[in-house]
N, C-alpha and C positions, 0 to 999 in steps of 0.2 A: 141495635143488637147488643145484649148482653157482651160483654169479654170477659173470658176466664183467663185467671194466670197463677204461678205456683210459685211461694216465696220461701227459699232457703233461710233458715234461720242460722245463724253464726254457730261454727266448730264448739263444742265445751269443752269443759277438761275433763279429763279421765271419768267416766263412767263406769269402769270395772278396770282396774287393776290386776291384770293378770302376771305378773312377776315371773317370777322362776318356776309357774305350774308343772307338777309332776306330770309322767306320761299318766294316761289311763284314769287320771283325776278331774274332779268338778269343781268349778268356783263361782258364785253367784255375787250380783252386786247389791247394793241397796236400793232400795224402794225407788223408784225413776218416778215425779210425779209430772205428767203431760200437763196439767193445767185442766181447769173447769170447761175452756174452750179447747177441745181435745185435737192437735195438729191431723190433718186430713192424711200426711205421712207422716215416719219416722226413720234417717237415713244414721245406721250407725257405720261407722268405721273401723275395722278392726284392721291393729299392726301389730305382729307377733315377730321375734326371734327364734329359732327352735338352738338348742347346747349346741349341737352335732346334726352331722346329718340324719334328717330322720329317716327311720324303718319303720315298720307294719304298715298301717293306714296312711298315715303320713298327711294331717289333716285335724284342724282345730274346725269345732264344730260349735256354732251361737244358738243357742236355744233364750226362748222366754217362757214368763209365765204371767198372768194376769191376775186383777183383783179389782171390785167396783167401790170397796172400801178399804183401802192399803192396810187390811188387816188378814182376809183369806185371799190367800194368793193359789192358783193351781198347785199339784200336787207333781211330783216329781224330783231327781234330785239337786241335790244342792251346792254340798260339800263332799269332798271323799273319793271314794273310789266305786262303790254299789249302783251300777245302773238299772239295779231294777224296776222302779217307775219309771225310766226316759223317757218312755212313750209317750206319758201323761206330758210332758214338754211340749209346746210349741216351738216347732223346728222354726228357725231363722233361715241357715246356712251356710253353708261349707268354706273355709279359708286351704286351701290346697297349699302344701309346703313340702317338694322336693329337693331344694336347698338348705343349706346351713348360711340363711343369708333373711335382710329383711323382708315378709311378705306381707302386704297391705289389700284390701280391700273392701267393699263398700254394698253394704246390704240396706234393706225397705222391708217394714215390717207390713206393708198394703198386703191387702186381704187375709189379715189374721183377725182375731178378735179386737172391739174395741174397747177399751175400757182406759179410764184415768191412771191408774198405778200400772205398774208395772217393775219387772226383775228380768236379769238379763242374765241366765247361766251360759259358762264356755265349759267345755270337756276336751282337755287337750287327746288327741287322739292319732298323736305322731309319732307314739313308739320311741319318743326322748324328751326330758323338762325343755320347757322354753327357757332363756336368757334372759329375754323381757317379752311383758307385751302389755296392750291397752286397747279399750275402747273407746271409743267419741262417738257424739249423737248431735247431730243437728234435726231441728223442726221444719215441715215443710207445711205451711199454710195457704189456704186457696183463697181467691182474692177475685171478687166478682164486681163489674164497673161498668 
């Protein structure tokens, strides 16, 4: 009988850069390339700071976007503060932050599109700039014996 298993590939470093993001703002990373053998997942990890305690939403949101030649990527935004494409984004998932305190957690981009390239936008959307923050990415590959 076949055995299937799933192999975590090592933390990286900073894959987006989210710094002192203003509220109500977008920031996209560069080009992620997965590789020609494309990982069966993708686990990022996002850790944010918010200034203060946040208001409104209270809520850093990951979005992607895809491309089969790291040159047209989906359409949507990028930079700034204009969310009228958002939609056009592939939602990731929500970072929830009612503290003025570190909050970490860990998303799978399983069952979105697949493709080699990839862009990983954040929209801070806590109603206050962050203090810091980042993302990481490890590969998860499937491994049949």
């Amino acid at each position: 009988m076949t055995t299937h298993t799933l192999a975590q590939g090592t933390r990286s470093s900073s894959v987006l850069n989210l710094g002192t993001l203003a509220s109500a703002t977008y920031v996209m990373s560069s080009a992620i390339d997965l590789g020609a053998a494309i990982p069966i997942d993708v686990t990022f990890e996002v850790e944010a700071t918010p200034s203060t305690t946040p208001t409104g939403n209270k809520q850093l949101v990951l979005f992607c976007k895809f491309s089969l030649d790291n040159t047209n990527f989906g359409s949507g935004p990028e930079s700034g503060v204009s969310a009228l494409e958002e939609a056009d984004l592939h939602f990731v998932g929500v970072l929830p932050m009612n503290a003025n305190a570190l909050h970490r957690k860990f998303f799978s981009i399983s069952g979105l599109p697949t493709a080699r390239y990839m862009k990983l936008v954040a929209k801070n959307d806590l109603g206050v700039a962050l203090t810091s923050g980042n993302v990481y990415q490890a590969n998860i590959a499937a491994n049949s014996a």
